[in-house]
C-alpha positions in Angstrom: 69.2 74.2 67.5 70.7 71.5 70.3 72.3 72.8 73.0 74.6 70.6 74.6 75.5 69.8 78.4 80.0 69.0 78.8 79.7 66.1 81.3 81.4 66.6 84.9 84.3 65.0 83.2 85.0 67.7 80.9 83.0 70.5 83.1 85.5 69.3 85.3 88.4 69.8 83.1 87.0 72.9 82.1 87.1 74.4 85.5 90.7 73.1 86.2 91.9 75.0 82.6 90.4 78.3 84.1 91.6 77.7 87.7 95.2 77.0 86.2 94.8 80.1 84.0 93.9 82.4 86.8 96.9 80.9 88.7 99.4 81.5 86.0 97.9 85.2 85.6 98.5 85.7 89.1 101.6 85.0 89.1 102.6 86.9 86.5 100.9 90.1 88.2 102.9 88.8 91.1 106.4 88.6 89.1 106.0 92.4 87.5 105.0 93.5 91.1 108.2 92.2 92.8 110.3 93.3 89.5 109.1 97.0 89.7 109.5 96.8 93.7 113.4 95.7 92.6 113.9 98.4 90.2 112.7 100.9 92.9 114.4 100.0 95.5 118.1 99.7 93.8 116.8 103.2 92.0 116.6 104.3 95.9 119.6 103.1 97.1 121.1 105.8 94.8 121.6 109.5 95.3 119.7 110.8 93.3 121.4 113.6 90.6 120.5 116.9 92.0 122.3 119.9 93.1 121.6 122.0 96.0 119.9 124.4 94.3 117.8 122.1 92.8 117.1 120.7 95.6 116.0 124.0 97.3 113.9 125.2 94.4 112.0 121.9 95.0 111.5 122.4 98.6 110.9 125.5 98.4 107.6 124.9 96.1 106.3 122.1 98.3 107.3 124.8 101.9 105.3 127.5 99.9 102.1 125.3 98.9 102.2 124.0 102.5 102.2 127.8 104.3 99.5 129.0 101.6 97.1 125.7 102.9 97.9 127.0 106.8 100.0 123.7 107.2 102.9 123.9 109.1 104.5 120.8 107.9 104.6 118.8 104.3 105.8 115.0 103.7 108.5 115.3 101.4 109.1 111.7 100.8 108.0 108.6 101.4 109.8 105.0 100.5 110.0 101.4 101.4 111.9 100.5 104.6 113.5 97.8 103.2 115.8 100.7 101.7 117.4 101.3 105.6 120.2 99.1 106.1 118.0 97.7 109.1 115.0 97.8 107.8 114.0 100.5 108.9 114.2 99.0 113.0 116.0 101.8 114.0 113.9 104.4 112.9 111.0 102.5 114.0 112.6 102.5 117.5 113.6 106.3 117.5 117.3 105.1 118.3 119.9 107.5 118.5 122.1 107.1 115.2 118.9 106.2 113.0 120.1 108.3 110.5 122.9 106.3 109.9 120.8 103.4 108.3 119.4 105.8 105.8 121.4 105.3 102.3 120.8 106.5 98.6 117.6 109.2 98.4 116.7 109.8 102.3 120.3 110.0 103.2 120.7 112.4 100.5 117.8 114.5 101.8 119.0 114.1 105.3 122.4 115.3 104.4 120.2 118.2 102.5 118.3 119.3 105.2 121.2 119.4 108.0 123.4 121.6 105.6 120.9 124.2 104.2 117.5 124.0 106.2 118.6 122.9 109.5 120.4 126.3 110.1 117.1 128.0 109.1 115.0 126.3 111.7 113.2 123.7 109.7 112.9 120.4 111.6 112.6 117.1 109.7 111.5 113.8 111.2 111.5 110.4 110.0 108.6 108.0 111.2 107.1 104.7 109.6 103.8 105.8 108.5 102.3 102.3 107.9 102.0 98.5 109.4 100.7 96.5 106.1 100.0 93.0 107.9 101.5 94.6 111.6 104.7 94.7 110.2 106.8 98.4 109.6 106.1 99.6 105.9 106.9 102.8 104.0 108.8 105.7 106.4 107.8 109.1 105.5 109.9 111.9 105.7 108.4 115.4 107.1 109.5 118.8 107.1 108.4 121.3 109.7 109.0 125.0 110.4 108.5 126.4 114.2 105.0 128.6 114.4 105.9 130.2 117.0 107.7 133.2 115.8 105.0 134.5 113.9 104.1 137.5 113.8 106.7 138.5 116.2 
């Protein structure tokens, strides 16, 4: 049996196949990642079809797996801050009238909470919970209840 050696003229040409292979793949990846990052944020930008009812039976699962873990506070939801009409900035900055960049989901789930849990005492706060690169990423959305009336 002969085993041959490609000469750096086709090891070469070899490499450069692969190289432009891996690129192509990349990109690719790359393509689907910003498609499904498209879909998601037009999806969020959408209220999303749920009564209030429905939306209390689902809070009220997550506020009951929270209290029966001794937390006093769940994240309810978490998106990308590109779907602020700022992006995200004013949250970011705690400015007064944040809430009116929200749109679609959160400001659903803003309008939610200041009708049916805000009367209750539930608190709900808004925060960017990551920097990817030092720059503002996803903002999470928290829902609190006051600990101090407890076993009063």
């Amino acid at each position: 049996m002969t085993t041959t050696i490609l000469s750096a003229k086709e090891l070469a040409a070899k490499v450069d196949e692969e190289m432009k292979q891996k690129a192509l793949a990349a990109e690719k990846a790359h393509a689907a990642d910003e498609k499904a990052k498209n879909e998601l944020l037009e999806k969020l930008r959408h209220p999303v079809g749920l009564s209030d009812d429905e939306f209390l039976e689902k809070a009220a699962i997550l506020i009951n797996r929270a209290v029966e873990s001794g937390q006093t506070s769940v994240q309810v939801f978490r998106f990308p801050h590109a779907v602020c009409t700022d992006n995200g900035r004013a949250i970011n900055q705690a400015e007064p009238g944040w809430e009116n960049t929200l749109v679609g989901e959160p400001k659903q789930l803003y309008e939610f909470w200041q009708r049916q849990l805000k009367p209750k005492g539930y608190r709900l706060r808004f925060e960017i919970i990551d920097y990817p690169n030092g720059m503002p990423g996803d903002v999470g959305i928290t829902l609190s209840w006051p600990t101090e009336f407890a076993g009063k």
